[in-house]
VMD Tcl script that draws the C-alpha trace (Angstrom):
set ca {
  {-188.46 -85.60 -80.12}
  {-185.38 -86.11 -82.01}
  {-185.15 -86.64 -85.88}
  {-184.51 -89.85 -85.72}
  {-187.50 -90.54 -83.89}
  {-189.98 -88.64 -86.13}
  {-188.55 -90.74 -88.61}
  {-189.54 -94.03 -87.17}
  {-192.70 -92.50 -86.46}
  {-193.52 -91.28 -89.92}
  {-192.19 -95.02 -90.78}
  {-193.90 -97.41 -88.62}
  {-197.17 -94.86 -87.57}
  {-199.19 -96.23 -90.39}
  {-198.30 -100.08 -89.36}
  {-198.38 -99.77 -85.74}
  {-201.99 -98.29 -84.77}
  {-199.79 -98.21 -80.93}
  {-197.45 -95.79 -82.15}
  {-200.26 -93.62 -83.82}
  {-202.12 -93.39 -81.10}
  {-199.25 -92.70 -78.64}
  {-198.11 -89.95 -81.31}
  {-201.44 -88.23 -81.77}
  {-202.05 -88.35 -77.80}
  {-198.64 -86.90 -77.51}
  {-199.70 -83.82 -79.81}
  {-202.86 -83.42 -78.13}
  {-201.50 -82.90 -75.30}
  {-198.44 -80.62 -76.43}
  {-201.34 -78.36 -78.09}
  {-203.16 -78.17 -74.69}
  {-200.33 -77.17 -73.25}
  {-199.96 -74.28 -75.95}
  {-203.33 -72.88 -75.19}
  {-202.32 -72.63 -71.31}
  {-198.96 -71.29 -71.91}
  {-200.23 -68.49 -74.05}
  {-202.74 -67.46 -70.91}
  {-200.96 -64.49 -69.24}
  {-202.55 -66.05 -65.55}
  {-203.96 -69.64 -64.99}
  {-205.95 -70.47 -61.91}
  {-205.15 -72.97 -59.37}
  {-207.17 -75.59 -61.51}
  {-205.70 -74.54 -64.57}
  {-201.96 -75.22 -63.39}
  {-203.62 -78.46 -61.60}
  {-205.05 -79.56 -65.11}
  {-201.62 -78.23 -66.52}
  {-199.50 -80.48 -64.12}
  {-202.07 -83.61 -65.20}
  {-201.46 -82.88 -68.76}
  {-197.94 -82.99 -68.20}
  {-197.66 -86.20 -66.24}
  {-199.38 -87.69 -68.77}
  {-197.44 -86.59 -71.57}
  {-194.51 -87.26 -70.05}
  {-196.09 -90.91 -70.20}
  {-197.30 -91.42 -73.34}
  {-193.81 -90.20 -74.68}
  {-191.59 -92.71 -72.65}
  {-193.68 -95.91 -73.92}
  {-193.53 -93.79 -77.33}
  {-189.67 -94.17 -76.85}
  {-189.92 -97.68 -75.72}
  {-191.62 -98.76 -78.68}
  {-189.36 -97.17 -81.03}
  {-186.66 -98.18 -79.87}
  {-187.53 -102.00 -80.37}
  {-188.22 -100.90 -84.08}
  {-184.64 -99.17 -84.05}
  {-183.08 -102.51 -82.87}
  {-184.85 -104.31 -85.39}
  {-183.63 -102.05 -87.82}
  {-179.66 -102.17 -87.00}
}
mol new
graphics top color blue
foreach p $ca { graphics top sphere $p radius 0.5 }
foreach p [lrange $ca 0 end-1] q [lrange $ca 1 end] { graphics top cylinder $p $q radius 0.2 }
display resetview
């Protein structure tokens, strides 16, 4: 995420319960991810889950995006 972005987030998390949710979702996942990237071998079900957790992610951070972005417009 770019500054900007945490910005709007830190802004507009406590009015939009959305954006919250999308945010702590997004860390979540990104802290899932952690705990398989610091495993020296994951199983084929690991990467599996890995690949789900990343598809989601991936997601939950472009409607993240989307939102903010109609809060940057409003902002301009």
């Amino acid at each position: 995420m770019e500054q900007y972005e945490l910005d709007l987030i830190t802004k507009y998390g406590d009015q939009d319960p959305q954006i919250k949710e999308l945010w702590e979702e997004h860390l979540s996942l990104e802290r899932e991810l952690e705990r398989f990237a610091n495993k020296p071998f994951l199983s084929p079900q690991e990467e599996s889950q890995m690949k789900e957790i990343k598809k989601r992610k991936l997601a939950g951070k472009s409607k993240l995006q989307d939102l903010l972005e109609e809060y940057r417009k409003r902002e301009a």
